[in-house]
N, C-alpha and C positions, 0 to 999 in steps of 0.2 A: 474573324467573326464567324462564329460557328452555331446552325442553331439545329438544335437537336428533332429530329424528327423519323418514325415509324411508322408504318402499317401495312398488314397483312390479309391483305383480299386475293380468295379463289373467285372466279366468275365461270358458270357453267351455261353452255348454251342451251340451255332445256329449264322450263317453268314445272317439269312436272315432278313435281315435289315427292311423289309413292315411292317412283321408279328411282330418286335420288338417294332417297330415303333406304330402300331395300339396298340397294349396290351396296353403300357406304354401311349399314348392318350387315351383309356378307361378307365383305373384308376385313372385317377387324374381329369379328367371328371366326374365320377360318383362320384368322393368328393366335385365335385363344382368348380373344376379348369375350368380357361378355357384355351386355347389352342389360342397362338397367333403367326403371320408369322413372326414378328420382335421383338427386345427389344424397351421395351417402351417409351423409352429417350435415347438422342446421350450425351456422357460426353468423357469427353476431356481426348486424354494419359493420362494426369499424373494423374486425377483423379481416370481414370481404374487402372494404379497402385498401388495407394493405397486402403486399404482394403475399399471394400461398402458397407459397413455395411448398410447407410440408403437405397441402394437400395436394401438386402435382402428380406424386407417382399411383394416387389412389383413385385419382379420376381423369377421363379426358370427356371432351365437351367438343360437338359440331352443332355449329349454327346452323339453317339452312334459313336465311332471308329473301323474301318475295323481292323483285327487283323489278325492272321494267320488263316491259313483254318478252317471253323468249329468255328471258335469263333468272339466274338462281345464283345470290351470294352466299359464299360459304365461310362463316369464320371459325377457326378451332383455335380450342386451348389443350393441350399448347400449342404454339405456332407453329404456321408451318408443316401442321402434319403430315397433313397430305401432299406434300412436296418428297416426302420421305420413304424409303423403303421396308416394307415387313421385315422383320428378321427373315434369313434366306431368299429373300426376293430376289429379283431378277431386273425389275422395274418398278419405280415409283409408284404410290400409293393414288396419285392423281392421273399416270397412265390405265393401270387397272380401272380407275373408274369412269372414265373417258369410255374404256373398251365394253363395259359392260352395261351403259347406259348409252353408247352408240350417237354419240355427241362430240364436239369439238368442249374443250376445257382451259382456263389459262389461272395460272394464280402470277400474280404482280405482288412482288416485297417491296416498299421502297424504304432503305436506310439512308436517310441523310440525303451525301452525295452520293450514293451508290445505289443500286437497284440490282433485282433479278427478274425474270420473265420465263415461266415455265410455261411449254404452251403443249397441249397433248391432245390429239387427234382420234378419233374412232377407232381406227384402227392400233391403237396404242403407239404411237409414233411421239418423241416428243424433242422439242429444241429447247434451248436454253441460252440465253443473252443478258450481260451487262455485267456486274461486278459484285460479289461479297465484299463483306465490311469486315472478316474475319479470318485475320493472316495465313493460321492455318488450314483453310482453307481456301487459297490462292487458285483459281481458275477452277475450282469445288464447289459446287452446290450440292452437300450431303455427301452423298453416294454416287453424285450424278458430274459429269463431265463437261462445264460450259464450253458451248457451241461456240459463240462468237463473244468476246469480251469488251466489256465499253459500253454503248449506251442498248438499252434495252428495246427491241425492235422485233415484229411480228416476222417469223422467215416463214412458220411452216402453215400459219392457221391463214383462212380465207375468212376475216369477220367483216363485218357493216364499214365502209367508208370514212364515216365518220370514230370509230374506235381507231382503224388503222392512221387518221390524218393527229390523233393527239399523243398518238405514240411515235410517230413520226422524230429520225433524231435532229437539230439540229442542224444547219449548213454551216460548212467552214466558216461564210462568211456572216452568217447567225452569229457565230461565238464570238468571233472577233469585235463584232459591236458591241457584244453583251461585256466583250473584256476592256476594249476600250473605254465603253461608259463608264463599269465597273472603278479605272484608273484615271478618268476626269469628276468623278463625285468625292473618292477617295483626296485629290489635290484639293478639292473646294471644302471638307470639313473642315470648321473650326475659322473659317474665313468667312469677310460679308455678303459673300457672294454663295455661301452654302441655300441649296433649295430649301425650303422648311420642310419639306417629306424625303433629305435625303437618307435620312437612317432607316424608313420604309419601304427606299426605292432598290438601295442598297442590299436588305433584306429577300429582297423578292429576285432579283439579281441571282445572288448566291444560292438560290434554289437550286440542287440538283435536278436531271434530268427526268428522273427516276421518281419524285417530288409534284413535279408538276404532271407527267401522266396522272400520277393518280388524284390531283386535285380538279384535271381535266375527267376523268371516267367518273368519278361521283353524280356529277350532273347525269349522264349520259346512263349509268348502271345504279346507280345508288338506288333508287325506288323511292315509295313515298308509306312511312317516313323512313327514312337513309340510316341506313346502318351500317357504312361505308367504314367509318372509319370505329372500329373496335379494337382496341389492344389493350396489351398488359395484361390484367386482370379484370377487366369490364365486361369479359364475358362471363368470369366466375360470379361478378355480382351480379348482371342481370339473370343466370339462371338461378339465382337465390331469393332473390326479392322481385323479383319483376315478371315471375312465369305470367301470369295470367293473363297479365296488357300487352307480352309477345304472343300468345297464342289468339287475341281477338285483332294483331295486325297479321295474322298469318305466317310467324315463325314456329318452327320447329326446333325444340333443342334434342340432341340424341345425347346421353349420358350410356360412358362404357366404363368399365372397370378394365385397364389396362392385363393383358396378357401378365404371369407371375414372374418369366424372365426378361420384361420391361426392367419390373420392378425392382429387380435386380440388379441394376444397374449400378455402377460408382457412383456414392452419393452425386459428387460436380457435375457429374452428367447427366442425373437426374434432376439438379437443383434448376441448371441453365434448359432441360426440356429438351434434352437434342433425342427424340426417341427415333 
């Protein structure tokens, strides 16, 4: 039983939206991005609903979401951006901004079973913990070198208590139970003695690690109202149809036109967004 699940939150330790705002326009500026006031073409509901692929290469999009005190949610389309390196860089697009806004930063992936955990510090320092969902890249994250592999866990950032106690992984004997139950609900299906919530308990079980941080940090960083959990293409369509009621909850969208040897890219590499 497998249940398919994404999402891709940056969390910055800094509420001050200018200062986030100018960083994240000088970096993608100084790669030849340019920086525009609107999306560059109107497309109809239903096309926003379905995935844009062909608009990809002609635009990227950063959220900057109010969150709780002290903190600033970042979502990009495409994903992941900021986990990733300029062309010729050196470091990560979310170290540079880390350094340059003079803040702790972490962006959390969770796929499925697997997760990543990029955490980048002020002085541009960054680690990286837990697992890709994608073969070829095996102990990879982009460009970048996972640190420690397996479940995703704070090494290098000093956050609030309370973040570090829900990223917390796991004890041996944690699992064990969780596998054991796992193997005494699994003998009881289909029998009189099945619970009536075993196929929800069962569900909740098979959560990855990687899963439940991030069903744990929504509470705790989401904001009000929570814009935790955005993927896919949900941020193509809120910045199409929804500017207005984001900017009277205090979101920021930044619209760039991607540098011209992004856009150059092999279509599949374009299509899937790995810039």
């Amino acid at each position: 039983m497998f249940i398919e699940f994404r999402n891709y939150t940056t969390c910055i330790q800094s509420n001050n939206l200018d200062s986030i705002e100018l960083a994240i326009t000088c970096i993608f500026e100084l790669e030849g991005c340019r920086r525009i006031s609107q999306p560059p073409q109107t497309l109809s509901n239903e096309e926003l609903r379905q995935t844009p692929w062909p608009l990809l290469p002609d635009l990227w999009i950063v959220g900057l979401f109010v969150s709780t005190p002290g903190w600033t949610i970042v979502k990009t389309q495409p994903n992941e951006l900021l986990c990733r390196r300029a062309r010729g860089a050196a470091r990560p697009r979310l170290s540079e901004l880390a350094m340059q806004i003079g803040c702790n930063a972490f962006h959390l992936g969770a796929y499925g079973h697997n997760g990543i955990l990029l955490e980048a510090d002020a002085m541009g320092q960054t680690f990286i913990s837990g697992s890709v969902d994608r073969i070829e890249e095996e102990n990879q994250f982009y460009d970048e070198q996972i640190n420690a592999s397996g479940y995703s866990q704070f090494f290098l950032l000093d956050v609030p208590e309370e973040i570090q106690a829900v990223v917390k992984a796991p004890s041996p004997e944690q699992q064990q139970e969780k596998e054991r139950r796992l193997s005494e609900l699994d003998m009881l299906i289909g029998t009189e003695e099945e619970p009536f919530d075993a196929q929800s308990e069962i569900a909740e079980l098979l959560k990855g690690h990687s899963w439940r941080i991030d069903e744990a940090l929504e509470p705790l960083l989401g904001g009000s109202p929570s814009y935790w959990h955005l993927w896919k293409n949900n941020l193509f369509y809120l910045a199409y149809t929804q500017q207005q009621q984001l900017a009277k909850n205090g979101v920021r969208l930044l619209y760039f036109q991607p540098a011209e040897h992004y856009r150059q890219l092999d279509p599949l590499y374009e299509i899937q967004g790995y810039y």
